[in-house]
SETI-630463 format. One record per residue: x, y, z of N, C-alpha, C in turn; residue in three letters. Coordinates in steps of 0.1 Angstrom, whole numbers, padded with zeros to 4 digits, always signed. Example, Ala and Ser with C-alpha at 12.3 -4.5 7.8 and 13.67 -1.06 7.14 Angstrom:
+0132-0057+0078+0123-0045+0078+0132-0033+0078ALA+0128-0022+0071+0137-0011+0071+0129+0000+0079SER
//
This chain:
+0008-0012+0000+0000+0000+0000+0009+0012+0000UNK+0002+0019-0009+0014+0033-0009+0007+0047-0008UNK+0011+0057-0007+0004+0067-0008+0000+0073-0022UNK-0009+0083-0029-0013+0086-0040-0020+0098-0036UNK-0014+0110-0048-0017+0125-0050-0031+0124-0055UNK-0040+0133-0058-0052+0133-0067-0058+0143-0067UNK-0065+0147-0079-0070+0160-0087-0086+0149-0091UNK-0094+0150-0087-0113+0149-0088-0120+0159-0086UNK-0130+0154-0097-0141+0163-0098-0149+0159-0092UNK-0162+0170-0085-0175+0162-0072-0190+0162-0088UNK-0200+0161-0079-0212+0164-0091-0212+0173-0096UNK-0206+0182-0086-0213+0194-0090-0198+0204-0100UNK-0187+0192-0104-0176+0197-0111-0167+0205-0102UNK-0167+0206-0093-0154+0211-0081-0146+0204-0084UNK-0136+0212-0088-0122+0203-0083-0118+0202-0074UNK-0112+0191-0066-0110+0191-0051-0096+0180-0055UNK-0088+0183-0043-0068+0178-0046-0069+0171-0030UNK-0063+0160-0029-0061+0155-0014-0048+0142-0016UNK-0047+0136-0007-0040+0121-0006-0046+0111+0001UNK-0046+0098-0007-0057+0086-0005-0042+0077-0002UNK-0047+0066+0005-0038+0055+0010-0041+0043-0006UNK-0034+0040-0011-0040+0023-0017-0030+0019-0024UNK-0036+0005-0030-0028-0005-0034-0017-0002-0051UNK-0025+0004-0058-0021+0010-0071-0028+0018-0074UNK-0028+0027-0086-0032+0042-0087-0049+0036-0094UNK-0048+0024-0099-0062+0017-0107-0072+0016-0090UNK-0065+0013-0079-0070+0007-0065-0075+0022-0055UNK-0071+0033-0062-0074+0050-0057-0088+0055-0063UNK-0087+0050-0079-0092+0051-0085-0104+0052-0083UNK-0107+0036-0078-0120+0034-0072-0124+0037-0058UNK-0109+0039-0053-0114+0047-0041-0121+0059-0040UNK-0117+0068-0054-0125+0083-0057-0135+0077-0057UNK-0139+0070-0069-0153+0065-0074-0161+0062-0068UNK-0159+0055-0054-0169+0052-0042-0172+0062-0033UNK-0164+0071-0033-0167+0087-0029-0175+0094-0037UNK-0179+0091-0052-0187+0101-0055-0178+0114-0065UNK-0166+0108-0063-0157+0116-0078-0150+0111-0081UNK-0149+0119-0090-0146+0117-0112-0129+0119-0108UNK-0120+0109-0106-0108+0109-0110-0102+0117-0121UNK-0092+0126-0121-0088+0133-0126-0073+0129-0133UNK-0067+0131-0117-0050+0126-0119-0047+0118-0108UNK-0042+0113-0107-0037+0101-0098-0020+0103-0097UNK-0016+0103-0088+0002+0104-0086+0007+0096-0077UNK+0016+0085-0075+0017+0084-0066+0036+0087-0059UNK+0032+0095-0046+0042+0102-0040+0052+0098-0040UNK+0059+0087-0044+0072+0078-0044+0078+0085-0061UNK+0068+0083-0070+0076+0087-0081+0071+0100-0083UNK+0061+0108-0077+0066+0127-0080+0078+0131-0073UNK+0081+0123-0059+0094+0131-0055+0106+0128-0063UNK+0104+0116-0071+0119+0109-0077+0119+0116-0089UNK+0109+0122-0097+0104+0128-0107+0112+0148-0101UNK+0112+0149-0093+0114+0163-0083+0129+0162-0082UNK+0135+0151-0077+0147+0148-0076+0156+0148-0089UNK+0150+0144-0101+0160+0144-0113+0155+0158-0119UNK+0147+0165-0115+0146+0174-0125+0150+0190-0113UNK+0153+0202-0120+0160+0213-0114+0143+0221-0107UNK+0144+0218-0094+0135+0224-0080+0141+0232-0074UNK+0138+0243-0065+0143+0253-0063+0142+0245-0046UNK+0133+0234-0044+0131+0229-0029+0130+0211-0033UNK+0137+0203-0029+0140+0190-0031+0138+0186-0020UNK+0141+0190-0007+0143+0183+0002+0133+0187+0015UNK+0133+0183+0029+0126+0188+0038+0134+0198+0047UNK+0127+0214+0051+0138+0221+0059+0143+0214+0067UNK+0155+0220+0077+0162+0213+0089+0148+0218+0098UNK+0142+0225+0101+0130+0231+0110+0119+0219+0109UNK+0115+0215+0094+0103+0204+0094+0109+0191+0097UNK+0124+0186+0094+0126+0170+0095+0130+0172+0113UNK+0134+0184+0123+0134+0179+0136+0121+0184+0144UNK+0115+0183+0136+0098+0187+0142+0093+0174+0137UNK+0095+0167+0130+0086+0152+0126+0097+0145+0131UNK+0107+0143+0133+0116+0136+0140+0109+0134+0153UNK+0107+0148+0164+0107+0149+0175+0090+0141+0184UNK+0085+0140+0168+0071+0137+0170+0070+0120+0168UNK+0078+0119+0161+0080+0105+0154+0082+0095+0170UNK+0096+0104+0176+0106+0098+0186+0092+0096+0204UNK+0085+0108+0199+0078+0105+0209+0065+0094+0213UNK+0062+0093+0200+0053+0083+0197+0057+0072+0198UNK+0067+0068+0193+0075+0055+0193+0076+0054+0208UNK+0081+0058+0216+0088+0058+0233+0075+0055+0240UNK+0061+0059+0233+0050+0056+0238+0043+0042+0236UNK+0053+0037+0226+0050+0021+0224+0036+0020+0216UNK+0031+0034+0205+0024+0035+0192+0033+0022+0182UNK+0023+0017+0173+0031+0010+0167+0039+0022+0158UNK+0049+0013+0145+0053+0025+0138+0043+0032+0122UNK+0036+0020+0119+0030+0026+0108+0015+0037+0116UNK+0012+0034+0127+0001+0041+0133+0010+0060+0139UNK+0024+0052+0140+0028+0067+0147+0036+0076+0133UNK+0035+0069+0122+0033+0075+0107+0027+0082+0106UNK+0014+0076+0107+0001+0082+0104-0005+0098+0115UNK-0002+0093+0126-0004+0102+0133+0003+0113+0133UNK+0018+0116+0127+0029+0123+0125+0022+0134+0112UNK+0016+0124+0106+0015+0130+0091-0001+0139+0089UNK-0009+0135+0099-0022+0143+0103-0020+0153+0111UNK-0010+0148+0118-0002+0166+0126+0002+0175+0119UNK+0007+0171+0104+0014+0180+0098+0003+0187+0091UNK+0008+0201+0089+0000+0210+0083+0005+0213+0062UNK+0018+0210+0064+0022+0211+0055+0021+0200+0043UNK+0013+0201+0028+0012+0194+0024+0020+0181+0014UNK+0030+0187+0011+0042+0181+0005+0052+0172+0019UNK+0050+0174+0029+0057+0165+0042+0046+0157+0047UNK+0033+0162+0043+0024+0149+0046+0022+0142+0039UNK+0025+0141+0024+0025+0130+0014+0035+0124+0017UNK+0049+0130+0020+0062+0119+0023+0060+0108+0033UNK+0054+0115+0045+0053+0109+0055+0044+0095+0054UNK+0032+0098+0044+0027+0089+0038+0032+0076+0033UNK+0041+0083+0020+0042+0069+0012+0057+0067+0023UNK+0057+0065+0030+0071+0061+0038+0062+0053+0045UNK+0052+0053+0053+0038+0043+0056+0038+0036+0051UNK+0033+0038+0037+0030+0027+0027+0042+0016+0024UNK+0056+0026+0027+0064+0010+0019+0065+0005+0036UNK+0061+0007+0049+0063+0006+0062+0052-0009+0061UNK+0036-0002+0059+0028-0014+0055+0029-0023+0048UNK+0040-0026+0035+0042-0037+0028+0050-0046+0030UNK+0056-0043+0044+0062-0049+0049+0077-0047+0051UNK+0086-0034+0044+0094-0029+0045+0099-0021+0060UNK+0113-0021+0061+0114-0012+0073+0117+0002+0070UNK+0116+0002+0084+0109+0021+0082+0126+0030+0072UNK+0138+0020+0074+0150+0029+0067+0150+0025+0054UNK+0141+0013+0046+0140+0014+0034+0128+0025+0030UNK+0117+0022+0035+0109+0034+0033+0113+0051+0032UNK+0122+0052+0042+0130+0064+0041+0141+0068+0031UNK+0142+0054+0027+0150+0053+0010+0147+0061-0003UNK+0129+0056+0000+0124+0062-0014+0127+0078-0014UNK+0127+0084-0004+0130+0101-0002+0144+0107+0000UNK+0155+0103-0009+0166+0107+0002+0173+0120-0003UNK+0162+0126-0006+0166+0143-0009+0156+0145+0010UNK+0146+0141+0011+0142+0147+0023+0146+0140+0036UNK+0154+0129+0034+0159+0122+0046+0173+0121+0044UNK+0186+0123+0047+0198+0125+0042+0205+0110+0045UNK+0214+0110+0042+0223+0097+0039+0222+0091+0062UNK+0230+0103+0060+0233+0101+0078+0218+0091+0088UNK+0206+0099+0080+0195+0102+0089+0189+0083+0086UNK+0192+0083+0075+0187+0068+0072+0195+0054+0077UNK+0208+0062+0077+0220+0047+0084+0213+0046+0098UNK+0213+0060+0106+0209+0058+0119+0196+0052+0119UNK+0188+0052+0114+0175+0043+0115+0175+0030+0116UNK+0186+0026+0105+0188+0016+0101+0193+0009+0111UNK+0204+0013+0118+0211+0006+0127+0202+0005+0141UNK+0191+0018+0140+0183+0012+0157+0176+0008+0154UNK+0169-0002+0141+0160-0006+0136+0169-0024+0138UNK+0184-0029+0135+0188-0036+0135+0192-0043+0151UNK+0195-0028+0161+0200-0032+0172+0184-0032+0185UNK+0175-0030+0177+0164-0033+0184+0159-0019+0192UNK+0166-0008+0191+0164+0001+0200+0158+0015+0192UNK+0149+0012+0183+0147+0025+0174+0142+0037+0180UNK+0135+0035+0193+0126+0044+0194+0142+0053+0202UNK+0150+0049+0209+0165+0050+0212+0168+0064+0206UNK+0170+0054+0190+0179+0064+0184+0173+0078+0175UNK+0157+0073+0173+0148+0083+0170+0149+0092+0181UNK+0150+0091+0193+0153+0102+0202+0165+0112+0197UNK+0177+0105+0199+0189+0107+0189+0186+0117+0184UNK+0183+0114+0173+0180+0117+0157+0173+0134+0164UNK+0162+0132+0172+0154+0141+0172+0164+0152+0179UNK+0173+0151+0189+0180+0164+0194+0189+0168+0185UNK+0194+0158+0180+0208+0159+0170+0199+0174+0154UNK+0190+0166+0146+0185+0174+0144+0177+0189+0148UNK+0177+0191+0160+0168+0202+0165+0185+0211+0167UNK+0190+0203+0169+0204+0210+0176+0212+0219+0164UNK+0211+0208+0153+0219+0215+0142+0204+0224+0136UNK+0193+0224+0136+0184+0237+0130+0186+0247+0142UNK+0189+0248+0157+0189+0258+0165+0203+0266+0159UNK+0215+0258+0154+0227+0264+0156+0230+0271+0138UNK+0217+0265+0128+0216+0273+0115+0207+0283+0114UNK+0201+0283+0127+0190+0297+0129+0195+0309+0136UNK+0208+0297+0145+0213+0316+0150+0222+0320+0142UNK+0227+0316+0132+0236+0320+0124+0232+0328+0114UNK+0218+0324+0112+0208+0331+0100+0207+0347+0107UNK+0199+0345+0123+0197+0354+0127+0207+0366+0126UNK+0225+0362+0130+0234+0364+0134+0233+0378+0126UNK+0234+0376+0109+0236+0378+0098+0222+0390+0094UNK+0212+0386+0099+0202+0392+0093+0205+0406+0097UNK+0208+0416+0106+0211+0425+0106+0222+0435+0101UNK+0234+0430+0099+0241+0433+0092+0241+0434+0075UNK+0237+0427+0073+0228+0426+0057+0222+0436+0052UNK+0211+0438+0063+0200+0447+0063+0208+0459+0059UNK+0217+0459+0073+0222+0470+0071+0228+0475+0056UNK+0238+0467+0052+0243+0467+0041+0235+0471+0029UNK+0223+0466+0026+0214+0470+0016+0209+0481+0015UNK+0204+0484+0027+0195+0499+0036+0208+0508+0027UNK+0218+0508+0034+0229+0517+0028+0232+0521+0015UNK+0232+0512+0010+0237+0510-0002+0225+0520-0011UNK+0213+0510-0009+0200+0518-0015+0199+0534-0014UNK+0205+0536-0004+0200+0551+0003+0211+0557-0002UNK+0228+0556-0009+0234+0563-0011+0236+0565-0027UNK+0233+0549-0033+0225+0549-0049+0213+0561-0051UNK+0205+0563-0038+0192+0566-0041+0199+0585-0041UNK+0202+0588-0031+0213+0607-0030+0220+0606-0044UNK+0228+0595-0050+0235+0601-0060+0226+0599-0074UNK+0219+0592-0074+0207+0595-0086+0198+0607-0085UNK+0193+0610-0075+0184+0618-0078+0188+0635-0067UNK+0193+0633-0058+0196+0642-0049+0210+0645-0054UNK+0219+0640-0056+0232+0652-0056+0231+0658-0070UNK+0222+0656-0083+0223+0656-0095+0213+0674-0093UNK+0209+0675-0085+0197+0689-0082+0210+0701-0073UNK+0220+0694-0067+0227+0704-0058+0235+0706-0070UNK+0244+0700-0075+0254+0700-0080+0252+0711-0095UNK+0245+0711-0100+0235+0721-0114+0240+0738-0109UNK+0235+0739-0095+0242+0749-0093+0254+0755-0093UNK+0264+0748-0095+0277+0747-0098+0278+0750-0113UNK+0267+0749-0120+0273+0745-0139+0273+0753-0144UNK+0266+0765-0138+0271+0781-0145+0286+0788-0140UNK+0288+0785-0129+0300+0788-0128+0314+0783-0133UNK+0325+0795-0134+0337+0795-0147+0345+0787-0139UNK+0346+0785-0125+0355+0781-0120+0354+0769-0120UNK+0370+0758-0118+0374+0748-0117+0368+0741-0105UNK+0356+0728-0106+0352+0723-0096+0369+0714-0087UNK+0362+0712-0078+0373+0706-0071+0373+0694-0075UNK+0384+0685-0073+0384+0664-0075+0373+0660-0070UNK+0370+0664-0057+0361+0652-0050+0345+0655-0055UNK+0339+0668-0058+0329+0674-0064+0328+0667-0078UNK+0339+0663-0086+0342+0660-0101+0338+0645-0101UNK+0347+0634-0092+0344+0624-0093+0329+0620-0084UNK+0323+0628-0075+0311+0625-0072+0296+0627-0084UNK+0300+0637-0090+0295+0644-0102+0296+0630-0115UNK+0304+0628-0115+0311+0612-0123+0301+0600-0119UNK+0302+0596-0110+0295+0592-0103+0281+0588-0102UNK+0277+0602-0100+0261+0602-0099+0259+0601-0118UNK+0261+0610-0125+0260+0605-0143+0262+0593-0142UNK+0270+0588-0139+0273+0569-0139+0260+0561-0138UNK+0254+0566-0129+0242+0556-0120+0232+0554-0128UNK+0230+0574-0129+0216+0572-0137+0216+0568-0149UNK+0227+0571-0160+0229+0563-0172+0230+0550-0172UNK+0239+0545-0169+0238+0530-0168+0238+0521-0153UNK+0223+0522-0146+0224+0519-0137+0217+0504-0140UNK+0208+0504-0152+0206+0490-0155+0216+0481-0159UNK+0229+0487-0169+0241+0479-0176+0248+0470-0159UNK+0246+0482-0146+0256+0478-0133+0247+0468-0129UNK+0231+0467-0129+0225+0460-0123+0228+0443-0128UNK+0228+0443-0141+0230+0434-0152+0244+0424-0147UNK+0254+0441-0146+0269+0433-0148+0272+0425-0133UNK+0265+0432-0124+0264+0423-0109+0260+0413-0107UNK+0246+0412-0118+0241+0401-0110+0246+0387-0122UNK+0255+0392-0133+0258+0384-0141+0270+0379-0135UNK+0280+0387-0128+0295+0383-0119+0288+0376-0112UNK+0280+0373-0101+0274+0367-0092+0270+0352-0095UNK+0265+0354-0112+0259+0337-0114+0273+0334-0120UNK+0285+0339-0125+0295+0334-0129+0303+0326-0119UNK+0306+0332-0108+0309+0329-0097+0303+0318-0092UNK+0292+0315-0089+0285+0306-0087+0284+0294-0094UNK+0283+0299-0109+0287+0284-0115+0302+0280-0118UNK+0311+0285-0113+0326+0287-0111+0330+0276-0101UNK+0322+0282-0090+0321+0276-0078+0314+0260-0077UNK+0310+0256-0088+0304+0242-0087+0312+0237-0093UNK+0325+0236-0101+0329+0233-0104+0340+0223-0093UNK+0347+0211-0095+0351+0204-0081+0372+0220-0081UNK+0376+0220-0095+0386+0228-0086+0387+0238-0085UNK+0380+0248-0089+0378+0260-0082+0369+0259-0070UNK+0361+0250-0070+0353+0252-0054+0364+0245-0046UNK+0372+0237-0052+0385+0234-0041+0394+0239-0037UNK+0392+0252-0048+0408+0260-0041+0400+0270-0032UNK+0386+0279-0033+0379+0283-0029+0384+0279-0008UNK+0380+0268-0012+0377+0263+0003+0396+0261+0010UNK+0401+0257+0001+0413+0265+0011+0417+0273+0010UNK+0413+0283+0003+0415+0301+0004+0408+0303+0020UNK+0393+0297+0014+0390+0301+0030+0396+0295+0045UNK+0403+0286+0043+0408+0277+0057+0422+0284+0055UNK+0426+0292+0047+0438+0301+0052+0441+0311+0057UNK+0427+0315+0059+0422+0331+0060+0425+0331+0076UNK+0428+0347+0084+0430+0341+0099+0414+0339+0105UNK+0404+0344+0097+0390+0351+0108+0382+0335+0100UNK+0378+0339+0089+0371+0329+0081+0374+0312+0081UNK+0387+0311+0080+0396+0301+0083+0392+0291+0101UNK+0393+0301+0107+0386+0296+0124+0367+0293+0120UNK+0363+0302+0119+0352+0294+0117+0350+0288+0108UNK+0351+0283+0097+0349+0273+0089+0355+0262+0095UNK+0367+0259+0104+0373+0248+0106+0356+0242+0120UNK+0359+0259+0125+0349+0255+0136+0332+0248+0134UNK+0326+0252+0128+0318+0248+0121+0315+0232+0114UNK+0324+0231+0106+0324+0216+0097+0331+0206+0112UNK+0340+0209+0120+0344+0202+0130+0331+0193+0136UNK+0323+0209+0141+0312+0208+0152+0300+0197+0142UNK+0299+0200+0130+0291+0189+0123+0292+0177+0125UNK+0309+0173+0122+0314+0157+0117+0313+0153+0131UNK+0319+0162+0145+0321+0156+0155+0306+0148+0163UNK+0296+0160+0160+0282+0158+0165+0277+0146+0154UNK+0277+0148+0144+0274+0132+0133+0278+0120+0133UNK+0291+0122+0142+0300+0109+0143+0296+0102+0157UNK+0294+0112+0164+0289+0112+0176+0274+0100+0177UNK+0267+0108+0174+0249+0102+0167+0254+0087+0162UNK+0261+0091+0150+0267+0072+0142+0268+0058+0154UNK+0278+0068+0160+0287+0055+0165+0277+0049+0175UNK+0274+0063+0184+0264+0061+0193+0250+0051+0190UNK+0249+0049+0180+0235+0041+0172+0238+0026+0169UNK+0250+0022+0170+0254+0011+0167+0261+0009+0152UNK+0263+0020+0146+0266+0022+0130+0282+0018+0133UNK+0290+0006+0123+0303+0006+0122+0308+0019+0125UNK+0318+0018+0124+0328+0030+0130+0333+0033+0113UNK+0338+0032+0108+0347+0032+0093+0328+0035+0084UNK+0320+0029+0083+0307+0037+0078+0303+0050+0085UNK+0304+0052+0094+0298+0062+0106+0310+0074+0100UNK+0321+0073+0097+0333+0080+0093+0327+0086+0076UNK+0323+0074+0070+0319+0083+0061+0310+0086+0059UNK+0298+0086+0064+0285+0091+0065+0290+0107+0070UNK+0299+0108+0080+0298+0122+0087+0305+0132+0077UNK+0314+0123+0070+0322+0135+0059+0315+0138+0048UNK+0303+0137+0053+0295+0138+0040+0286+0150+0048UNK+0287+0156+0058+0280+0167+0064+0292+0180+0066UNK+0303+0173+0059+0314+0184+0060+0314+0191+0047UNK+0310+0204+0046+0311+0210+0032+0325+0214+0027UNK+0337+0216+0036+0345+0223+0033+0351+0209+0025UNK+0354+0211+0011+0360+0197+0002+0376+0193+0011UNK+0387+0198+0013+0396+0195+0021+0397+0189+0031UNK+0390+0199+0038+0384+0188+0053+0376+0174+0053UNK+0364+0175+0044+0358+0162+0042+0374+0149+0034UNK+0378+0152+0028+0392+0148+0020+0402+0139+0031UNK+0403+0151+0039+0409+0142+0054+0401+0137+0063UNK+0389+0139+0060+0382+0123+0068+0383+0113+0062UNK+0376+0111+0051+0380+0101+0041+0392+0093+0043UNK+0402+0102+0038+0415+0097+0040+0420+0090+0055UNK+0412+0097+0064+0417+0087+0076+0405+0081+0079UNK+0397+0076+0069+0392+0066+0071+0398+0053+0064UNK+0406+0056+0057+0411+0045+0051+0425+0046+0059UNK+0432+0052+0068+0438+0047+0078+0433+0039+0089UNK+0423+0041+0092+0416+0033+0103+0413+0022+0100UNK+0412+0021+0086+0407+0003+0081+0420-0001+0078UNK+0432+0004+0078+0443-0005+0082+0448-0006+0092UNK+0441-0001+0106+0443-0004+0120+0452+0007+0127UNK+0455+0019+0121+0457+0033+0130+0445+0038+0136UNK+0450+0045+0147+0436+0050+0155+0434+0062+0148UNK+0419+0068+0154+0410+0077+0146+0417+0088+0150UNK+0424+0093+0159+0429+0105+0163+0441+0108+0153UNK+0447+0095+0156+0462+0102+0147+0457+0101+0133UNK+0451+0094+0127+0445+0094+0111+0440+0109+0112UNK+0431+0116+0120+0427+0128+0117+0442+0138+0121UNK+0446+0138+0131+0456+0147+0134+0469+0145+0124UNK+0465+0138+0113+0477+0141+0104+0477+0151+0093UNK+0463+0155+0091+0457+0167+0081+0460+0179+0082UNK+0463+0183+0100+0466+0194+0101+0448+0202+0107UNK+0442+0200+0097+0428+0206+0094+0422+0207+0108UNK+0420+0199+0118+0410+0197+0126+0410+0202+0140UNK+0410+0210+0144+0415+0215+0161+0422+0208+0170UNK+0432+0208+0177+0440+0204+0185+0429+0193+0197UNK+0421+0208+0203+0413+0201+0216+0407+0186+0207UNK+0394+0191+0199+0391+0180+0188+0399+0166+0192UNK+0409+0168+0187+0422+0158+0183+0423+0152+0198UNK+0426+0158+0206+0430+0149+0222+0416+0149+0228UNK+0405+0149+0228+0392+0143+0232+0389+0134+0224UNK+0391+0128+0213+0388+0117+0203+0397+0110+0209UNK+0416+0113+0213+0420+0100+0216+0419+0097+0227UNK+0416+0105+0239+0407+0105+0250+0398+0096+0253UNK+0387+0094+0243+0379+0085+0242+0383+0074+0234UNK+0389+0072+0228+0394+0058+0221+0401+0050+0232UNK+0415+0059+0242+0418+0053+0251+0410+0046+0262UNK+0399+0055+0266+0389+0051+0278+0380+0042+0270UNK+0374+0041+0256+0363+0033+0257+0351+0042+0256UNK+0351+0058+0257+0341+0067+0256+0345+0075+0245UNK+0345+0069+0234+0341+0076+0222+0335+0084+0214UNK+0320+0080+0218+0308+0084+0213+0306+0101+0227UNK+0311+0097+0239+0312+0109+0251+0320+0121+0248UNK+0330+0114+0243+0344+0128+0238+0339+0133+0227UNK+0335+0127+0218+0329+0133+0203+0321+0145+0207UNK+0309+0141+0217+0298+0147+0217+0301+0163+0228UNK+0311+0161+0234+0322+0173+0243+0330+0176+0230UNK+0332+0176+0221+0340+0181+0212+0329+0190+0205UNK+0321+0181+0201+0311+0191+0193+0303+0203+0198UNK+0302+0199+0211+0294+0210+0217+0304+0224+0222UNK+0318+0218+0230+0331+0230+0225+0334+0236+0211UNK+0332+0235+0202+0328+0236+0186+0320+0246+0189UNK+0309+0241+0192+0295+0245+0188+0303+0262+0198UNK+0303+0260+0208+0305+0274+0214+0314+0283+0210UNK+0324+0278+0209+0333+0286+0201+0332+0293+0188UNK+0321+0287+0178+0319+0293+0169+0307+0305+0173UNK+0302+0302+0179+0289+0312+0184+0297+0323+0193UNK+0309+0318+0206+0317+0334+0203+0325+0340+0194UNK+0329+0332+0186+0333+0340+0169+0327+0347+0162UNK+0313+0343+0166+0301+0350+0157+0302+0362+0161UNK+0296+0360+0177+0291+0372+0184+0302+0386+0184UNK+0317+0379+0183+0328+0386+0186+0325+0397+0171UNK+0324+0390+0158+0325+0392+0143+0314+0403+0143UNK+0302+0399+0153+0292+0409+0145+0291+0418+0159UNK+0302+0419+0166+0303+0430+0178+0311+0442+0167UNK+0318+0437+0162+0329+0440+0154+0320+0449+0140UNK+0315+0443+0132+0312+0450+0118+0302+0457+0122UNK+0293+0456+0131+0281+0464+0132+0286+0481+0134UNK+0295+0484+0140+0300+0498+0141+0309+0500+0128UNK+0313+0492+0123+0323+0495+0110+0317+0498+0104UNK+0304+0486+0097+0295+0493+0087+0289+0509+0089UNK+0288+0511+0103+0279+0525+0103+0292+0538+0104UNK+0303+0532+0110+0315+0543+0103+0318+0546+0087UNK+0318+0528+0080+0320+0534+0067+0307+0539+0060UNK+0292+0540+0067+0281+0547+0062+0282+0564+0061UNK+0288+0560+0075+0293+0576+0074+0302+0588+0071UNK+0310+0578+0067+0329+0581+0056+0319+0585+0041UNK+0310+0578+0036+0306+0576+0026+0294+0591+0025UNK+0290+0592+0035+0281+0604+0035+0289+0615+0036UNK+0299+0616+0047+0311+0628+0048+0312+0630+0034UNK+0321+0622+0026+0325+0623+0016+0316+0632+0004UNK+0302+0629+0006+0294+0631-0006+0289+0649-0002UNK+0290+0648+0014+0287+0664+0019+0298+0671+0015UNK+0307+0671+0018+0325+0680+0013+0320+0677+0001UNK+0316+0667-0010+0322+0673-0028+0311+0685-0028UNK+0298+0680-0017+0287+0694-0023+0295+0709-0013UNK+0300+0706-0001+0303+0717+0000+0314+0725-0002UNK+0325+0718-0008+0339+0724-0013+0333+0735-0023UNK+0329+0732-0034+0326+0744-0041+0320+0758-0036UNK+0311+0755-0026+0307+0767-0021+0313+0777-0012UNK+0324+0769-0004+0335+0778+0002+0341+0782-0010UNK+0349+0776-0021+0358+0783-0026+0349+0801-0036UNK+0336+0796-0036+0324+0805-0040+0328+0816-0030UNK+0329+0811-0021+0326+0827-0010+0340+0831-0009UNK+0347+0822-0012+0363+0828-0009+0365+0837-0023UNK+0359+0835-0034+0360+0842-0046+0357+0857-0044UNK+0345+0855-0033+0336+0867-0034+0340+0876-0024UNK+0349+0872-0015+0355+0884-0008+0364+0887-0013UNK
//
């Protein structure tokens, strides 16, 4: 039994759109039909999202906000000893959103046919990621699912709290940056072009900074579409530059050599792999799979490079510490609480004290970063306004200096 989209008509020709449970799209069919409507379209949710997946979506997958909000709902039902296709169902009637209630659906359906819930989670793995499915897998194998759906559920909520302050971090500075920009585009298009006129009868030599502000503002309003064009055309250059594997490789150690950028990025992808690796091992997932599952949450290509690579140290019987501490890449502390825990037997404990030291560190980097720019930007707002007051007032002193 699987889930299925549908588009029917009632008597009275309404079109009405929902999701029906059944056996094949001919077995919906007549599910409409016994309701009293006229079948239209019939979909069923396993091949629109695979259909979604190969073709170019601007949204493929489920946010980090909706997969630890169905996580957290999933994990609590299960702990309550719901079966799992009933605490599907009840996950998926909580949800308001329509595209995460069809998933949650046909994830049911392959649940009811007798599959487990990490093949079911198969059919979606733009909205379930590689990591989120091993872990299923393995508390589904070691008997303890509702365990690791707990897991799953902080681990997730943890990394959407720590991509929401970062969102937050940013939103104001941004702001700022635009607000500015707009407002000093907006003076030299239309406001310094009305001061400056006054100046065009007179014989005298304007000053530099009057000349190139003057330059300037003609610049904007003449070709302020050609600037609009030529930015946002650098921008998609860059971007598809950037997808490329060796410029987005040299990219990423530009950035890890940087002194400011460099700390947090190491800090960041660290706090991922350590917190991922953490979740893995803790779940019963091999150690050498758990290794690569987590470098696969590491964006920075270098760094993911040196897990890899000391993952194939480890499968020739060096420990996990020195395979990573030979990259260079990874933080010191990092480094001695991994062998920490390999020595004691607390692995999965030192990971998870690594990642959460991670986690802080990068959040006083932030805080430090945007203690930092938030007065810069309003000094250089106001370098940029000085600047545009002096080109309009130089001329008029040297006016009055003429005139005495």
């Amino acid at each position: 039994m699987g889930a299925f989209e549908f588009v029917a008509l009632d008597k009275s020709g309404k079109e009405s759109k929902g999701l029906v449970e059944g056996d094949t799209a001919k077995h919906v069919r007549q599910i409409l039909r016994e309701r009293s409507l006229l079948p239209v379209k019939v979909t069923e949710v396993a091949q629109k999202e695979a259909k979604r997946q190969s073709t170019f979506s601007l949204r493929k997958g489920l946010s980090s906000n909706e997969l630890a909000l169905v996580t957290r709902q999933l994990a609590s039902l299960s702990q309550s000893g719901l079966p799992l296709e009933e605490a599907l169902l009840a996950v998926s009637q909580q949800n308001d959103l329509p595209r995460t209630k069809s998933i949650l659906l046909g994830v049911r359906g392959k649940v009811m046919e007798g599959h487990t819930l990490a093949d079911g989670l198969t059919e979606f793995p733009q909205a379930f990621p590689e990591l989120y499915r091993a872990t299923v897998a393995a508390g589904e194998q070691s008997g303890h699912l509702d365990v690791v759906l707990e897991r799953l559920a902080d681990y997730t909520e943890a990394r959407s709290e720590l991509k929401q302050r970062v969102t937050n971090a940013m939103i104001y500075p941004i702001s700022l940056v635009v607000f500015a920009i707009a407002i000093i585009s907006f003076m030299l298009a239309t406001v310094v072009p009305k001061i400056v006129n006054v100046f065009a009868n007179t014989q005298a030599e304007l000053p530099g900074l009057t000349r190139g502000l003057i330059a300037t503002s003609d610049f904007l309003r003449d070709y302020w579409m050609l600037l609009v064009v030529g930015i946002a055309a650098v921008v998609f250059g860059l971007y598809r530059l950037l997808q490329k594997d060796g410029p987005r490789r040299r990219y990423h150690r530009f950035l890890l050599a940087m002194p400011i950028t460099g700390q947090l990025t190491r800090g960041i992808n660290t706090a991922r792999f350590t917190r991922t690796f953490s979740i893995l091992a803790g779940s019963g997932v091999p150690i050498l799979d758990a290794m690569k599952i987590s470098a696969e949450v590491i964006e920075n290509l270098p760094m993911r490079d040196a897990v890899n690579d000391a993952a194939v140290k480890v499968r020739e019987g060096a420990p996990i510490s020195r395979s990573l501490e030979a990259s260079k890449l990874f933080p010191p502390m990092m480094i001695h609480l991994v062998a920490s825990g390999e020595t004691g037997g607390r692995l999965e404990e030192m990971l998870t004290r690594a990642a959460a030291g991670q986690e802080r560190e990068v959040d006083g980097l932030i805080s430090t970063m945007l203690g930092i720019l938030q007065p810069l930007l309003i000094v250089l707002m106001g370098g940029v306004v000085l600047m545009i007051v002096l080109a309009i007032l130089l001329p008029i002193f040297e006016i009055n200096n003429l005139i005495n």
